[in-house]
N, C-alpha and C positions, 0 to 999 in steps of 0.2 A: 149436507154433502150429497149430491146425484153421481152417481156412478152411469155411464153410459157406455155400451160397444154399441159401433155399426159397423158393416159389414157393406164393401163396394165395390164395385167392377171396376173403379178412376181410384187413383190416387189422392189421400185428400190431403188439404195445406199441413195440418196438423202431424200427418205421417215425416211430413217432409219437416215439418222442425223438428220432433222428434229424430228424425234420422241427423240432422246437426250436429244436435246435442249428442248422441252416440257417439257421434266421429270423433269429439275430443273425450269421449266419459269411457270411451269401451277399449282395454289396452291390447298389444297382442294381434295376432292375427284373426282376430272375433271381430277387430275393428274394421277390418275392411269391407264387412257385410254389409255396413251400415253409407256407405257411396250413395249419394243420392242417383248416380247414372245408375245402380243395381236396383231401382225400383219402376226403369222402363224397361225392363225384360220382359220380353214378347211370353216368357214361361209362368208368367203371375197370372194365377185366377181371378183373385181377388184380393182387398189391402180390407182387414181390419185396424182400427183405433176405439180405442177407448178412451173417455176424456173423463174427469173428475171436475164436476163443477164449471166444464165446459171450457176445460183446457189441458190439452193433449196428456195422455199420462200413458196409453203405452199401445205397441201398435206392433203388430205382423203379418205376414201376406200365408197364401198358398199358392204353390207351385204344381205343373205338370210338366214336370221335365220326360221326354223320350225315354231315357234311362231309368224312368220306374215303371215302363211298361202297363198305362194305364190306371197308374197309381196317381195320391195326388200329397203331398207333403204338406203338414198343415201346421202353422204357427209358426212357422220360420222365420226368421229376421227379426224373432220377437225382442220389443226392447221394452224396459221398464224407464220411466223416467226419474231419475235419479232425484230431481228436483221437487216433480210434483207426489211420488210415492216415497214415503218414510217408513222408518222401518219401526218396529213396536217393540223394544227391547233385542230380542233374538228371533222376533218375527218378522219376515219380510215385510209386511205395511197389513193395517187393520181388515184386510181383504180376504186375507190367508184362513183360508180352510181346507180340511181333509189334503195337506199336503201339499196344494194349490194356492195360487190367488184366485179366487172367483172367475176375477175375468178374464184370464186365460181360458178356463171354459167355457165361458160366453163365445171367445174366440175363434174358439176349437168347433163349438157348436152353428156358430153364425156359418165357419168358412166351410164345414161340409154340408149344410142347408143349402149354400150357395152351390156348390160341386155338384153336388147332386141331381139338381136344375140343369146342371150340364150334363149331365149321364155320366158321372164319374159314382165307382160305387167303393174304391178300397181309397183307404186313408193313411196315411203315419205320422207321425211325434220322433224327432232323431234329437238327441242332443252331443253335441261338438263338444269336448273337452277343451279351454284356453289355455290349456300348461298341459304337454303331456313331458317336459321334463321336471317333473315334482315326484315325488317319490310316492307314490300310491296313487299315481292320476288317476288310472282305468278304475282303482278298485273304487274311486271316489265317484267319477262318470258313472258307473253303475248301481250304486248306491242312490244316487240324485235320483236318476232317472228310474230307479222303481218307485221312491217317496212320488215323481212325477205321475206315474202309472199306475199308483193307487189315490191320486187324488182327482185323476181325468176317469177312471173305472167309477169314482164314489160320484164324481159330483159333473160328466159329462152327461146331457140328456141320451146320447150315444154309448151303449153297453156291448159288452164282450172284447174290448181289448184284450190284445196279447203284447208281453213284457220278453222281449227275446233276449234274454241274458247274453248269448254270445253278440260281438261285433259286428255290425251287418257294413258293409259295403254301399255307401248313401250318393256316391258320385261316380265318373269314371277313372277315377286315376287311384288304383288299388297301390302306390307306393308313396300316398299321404296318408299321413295319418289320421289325418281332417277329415278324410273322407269314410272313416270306418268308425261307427257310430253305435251308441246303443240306439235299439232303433222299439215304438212303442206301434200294434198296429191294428188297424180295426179294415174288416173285411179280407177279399182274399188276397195274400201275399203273393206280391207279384218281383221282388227284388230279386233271391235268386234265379230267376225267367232270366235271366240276363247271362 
């Protein structure tokens, strides 16, 4: 089994069928990420995929939106494929470690490699909660997303993240709730600059 990321300025086919497959696998308003018209946004750095065996397994971009002020959002739109990644009992798929799947820090790694080359030098990790009408959503969102932030700390070639426990504000429209996140960050914080 070859495990592979790359890391590209174009979008490649394999993002685009993964993003399909999203569109009927991902339920909720998480689904909407996954529009193939939301992977020509002028705001995308770069599209990582990863492919298993040399067929698409899971893939996410990075963004510089205005609104982070320099910042560059990484791993966003990330989608695992439901089809070609299985899960190991109660582990996400044989890939999982320190918290992680691997190649999400591939991804993490490739897409600030990539940024950097641009002269972007701050980073972040936000994760969206898909239900916050569940009874302990946030406390669950923050939960995840430190298990996240201890496994991008141990196993990203990139060190000294920070885990903001409070909610940050990841968009402009402070009266969604979508848009306030737990947010994971490396370099200098630039979201409350806003």
């Amino acid at each position: 089994m070859t495990l592979k990321t790359l890391t590209t300025a174009t979008c490649p086919q394999g993002m685009l069928d993964l993003f399909l497959e999203a569109t009927t696998a991902v339920e909720g308003h998480l689904g909407l990420n996954y529009a193939l018209e939301k992977l020509i946004d002028p705001e995308i750095l770069c599209y990582s995929l990863t492919t298993l065996d040399d067929k698409p397994a899971c893939a996410s971009v990075a963004y510089a939106r205005a609104f982070y002020n320099g910042a560059v959002r990484v791993a966003t739109k990330y989608y695992v494929s439901k089809k070609q990644m299985k899960n190991v009992g109660l582990i996400p798929d044989r890939f999982y470690k320190n918290g992680i799947r691997t190649y999400l820090a591939d991804q993490i790694d490739q897409q600030i490699d990539f940024c950097k080359n641009l002269g972007y030098e701050s980073f972040f990790v936000s994760r969206d909660h898909p239900s916050f009408d569940r009874p302990n959503a946030r406390k669950l969102q923050r939960k995840i997303t430190a298990r996240i932030y201890n496994g991008i700390e141990s196993t990203s070639k990139y060190k000294g993240w920070v885990f903001f426990k409070d909610l940050k504000l990841t968009c402009p429209d402070p009266a969604s709730p979508h848009c306030w996140q737990c947010v994971i960050w490396l370099g200098r914080y630039t979201l409350n600059d806003v």
